[in-house]
C-alpha positions as CSV (number, residue, x, y, z in Angstrom):
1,X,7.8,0.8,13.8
2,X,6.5,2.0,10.6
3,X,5.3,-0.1,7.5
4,X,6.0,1.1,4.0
5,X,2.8,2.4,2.3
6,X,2.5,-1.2,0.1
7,X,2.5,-3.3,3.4
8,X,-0.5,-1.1,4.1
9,X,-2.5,-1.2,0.9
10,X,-1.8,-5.2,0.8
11,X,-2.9,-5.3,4.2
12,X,-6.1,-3.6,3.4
13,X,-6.5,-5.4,0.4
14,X,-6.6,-8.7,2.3
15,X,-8.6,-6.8,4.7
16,X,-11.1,-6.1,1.7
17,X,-11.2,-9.7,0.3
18,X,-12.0,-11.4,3.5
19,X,-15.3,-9.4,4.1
20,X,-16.3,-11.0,0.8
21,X,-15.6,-14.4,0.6
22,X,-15.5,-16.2,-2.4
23,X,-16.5,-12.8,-4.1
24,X,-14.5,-11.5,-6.8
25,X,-13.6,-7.7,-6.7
26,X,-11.5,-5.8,-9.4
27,X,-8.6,-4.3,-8.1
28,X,-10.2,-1.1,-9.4
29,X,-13.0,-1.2,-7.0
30,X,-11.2,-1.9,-4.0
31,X,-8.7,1.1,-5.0
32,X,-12.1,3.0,-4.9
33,X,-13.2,1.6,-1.8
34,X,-9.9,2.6,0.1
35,X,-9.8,5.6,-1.6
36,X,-5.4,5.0,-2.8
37,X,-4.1,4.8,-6.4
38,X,-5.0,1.9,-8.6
39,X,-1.6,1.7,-9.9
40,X,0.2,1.4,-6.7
41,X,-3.0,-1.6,-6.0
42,X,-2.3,-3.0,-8.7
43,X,1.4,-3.1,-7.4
44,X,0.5,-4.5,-4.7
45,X,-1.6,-7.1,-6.0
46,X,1.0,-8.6,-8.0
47,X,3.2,-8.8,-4.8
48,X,0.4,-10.4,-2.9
49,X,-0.5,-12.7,-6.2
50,X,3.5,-13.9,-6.0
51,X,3.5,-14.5,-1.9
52,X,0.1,-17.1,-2.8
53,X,-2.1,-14.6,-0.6
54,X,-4.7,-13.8,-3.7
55,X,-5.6,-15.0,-6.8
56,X,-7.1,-13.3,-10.1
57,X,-10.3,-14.7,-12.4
58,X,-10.0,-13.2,-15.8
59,X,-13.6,-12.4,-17.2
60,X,-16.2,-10.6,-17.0
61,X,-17.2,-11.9,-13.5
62,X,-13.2,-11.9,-12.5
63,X,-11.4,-9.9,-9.7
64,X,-9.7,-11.0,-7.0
65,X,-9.8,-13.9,-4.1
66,X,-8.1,-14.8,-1.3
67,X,-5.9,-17.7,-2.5
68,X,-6.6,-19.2,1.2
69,X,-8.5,-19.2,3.8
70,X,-8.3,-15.6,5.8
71,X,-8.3,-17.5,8.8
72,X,-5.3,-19.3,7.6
73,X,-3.1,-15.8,6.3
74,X,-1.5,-14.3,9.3
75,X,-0.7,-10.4,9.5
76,X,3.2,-11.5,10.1
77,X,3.1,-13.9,7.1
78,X,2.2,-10.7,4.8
79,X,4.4,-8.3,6.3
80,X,7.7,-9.9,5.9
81,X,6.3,-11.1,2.6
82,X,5.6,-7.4,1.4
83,X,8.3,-5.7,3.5
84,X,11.6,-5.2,1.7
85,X,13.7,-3.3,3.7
86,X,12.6,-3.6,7.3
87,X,15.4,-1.9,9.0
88,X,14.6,-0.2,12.3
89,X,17.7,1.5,12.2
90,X,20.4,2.0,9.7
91,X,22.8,-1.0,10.8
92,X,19.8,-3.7,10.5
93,X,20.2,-2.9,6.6
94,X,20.9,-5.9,4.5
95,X,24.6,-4.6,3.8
96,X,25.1,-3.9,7.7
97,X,25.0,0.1,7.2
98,X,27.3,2.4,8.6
99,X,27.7,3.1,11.6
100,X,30.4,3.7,14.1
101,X,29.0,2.3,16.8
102,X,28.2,-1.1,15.7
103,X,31.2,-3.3,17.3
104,X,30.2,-2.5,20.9
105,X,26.2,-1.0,20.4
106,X,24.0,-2.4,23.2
107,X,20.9,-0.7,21.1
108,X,20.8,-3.2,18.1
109,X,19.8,-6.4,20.3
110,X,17.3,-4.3,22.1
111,X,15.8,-3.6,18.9
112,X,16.1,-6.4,17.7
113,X,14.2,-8.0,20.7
114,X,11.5,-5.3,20.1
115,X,11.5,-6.0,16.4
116,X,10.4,-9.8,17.3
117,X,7.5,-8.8,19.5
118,X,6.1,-7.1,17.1
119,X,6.5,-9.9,14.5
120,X,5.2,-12.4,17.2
121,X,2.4,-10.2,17.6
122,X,1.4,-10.1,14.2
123,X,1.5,-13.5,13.9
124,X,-1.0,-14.6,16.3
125,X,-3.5,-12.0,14.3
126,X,-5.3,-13.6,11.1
127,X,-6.8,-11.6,8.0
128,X,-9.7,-12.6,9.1
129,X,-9.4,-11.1,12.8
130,X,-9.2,-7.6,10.8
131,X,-11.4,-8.4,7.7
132,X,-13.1,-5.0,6.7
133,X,-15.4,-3.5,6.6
134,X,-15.7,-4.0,10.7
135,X,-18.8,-3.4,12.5
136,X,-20.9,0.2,11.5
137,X,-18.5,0.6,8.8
138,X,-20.5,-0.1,5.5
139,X,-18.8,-1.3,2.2
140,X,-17.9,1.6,0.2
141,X,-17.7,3.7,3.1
142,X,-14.1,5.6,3.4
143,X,-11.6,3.9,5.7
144,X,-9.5,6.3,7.9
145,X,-7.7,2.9,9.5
């Protein structure tokens, strides 16, 4: 399964925030940091801002928080938060697709079974089980994740 590129940059975002708690980082640096576009961040950022994941200080000292606890922000939580369109296959599509196949497909449930243990997996993993940086990788540092 594949995640679109802004499930990954709000992932690493989170990521980001939880190695600093109660710090607040631009969204500027951490674009730095991860080394992605600070347009598609700050994107990002507002999705994340409108699921209640982070929150934004104006001001000099301002930036960006985690709006909970990282222990208490699962992986799953974010990725069907950030995920629009999280269609395996073309008949999982909000409209149903097209395909020929679909009144007798023995795939789709498969998938679909697959496509929960993968959500269930996620969901027993907290921000804070991935915060970054991890161990010998130093703030700043370039992320090949």
């Amino acid at each position: 399964m594949r995640l679109a590129t802004s499930t990954d940059f709000g992932l690493r975002v989170l990521m980001r925030l939880a190695a600093a708690p109660g710090a607040a980082l631009s969204t500027g640096r951490i674009a730095d940091e991860l080394q992605v576009s600070a347009h598609h961040l700050a994107k990002v950022v507002r999705a994340l801002g409108r699921g209640s994941f982070v929150g934004s200080q104006r001001g000099r000292h301002g930036g960006l928080q985690l709006a909970r606890p990282a222990e208490a922000i699962t992986v799953g939580e974010v990725v069907r938060h950030l995920e629009q369109r999280f269609a395996m296959v073309e008949c999982f599509r909000a409209d149903g697709g097209h395909c020929v196949l679909a009144p007798s497909c023995r795939l789709k449930p498969q998938l679909a079974l697959a496509r929960e243990a993968f959500m269930q997996a996620l969901d027993q993993t907290t921000i804070a089980d991935c915060a970054w940086p991890g161990a010998g990788l130093p703030i700043g540092a370039a992320s090949a994740h």
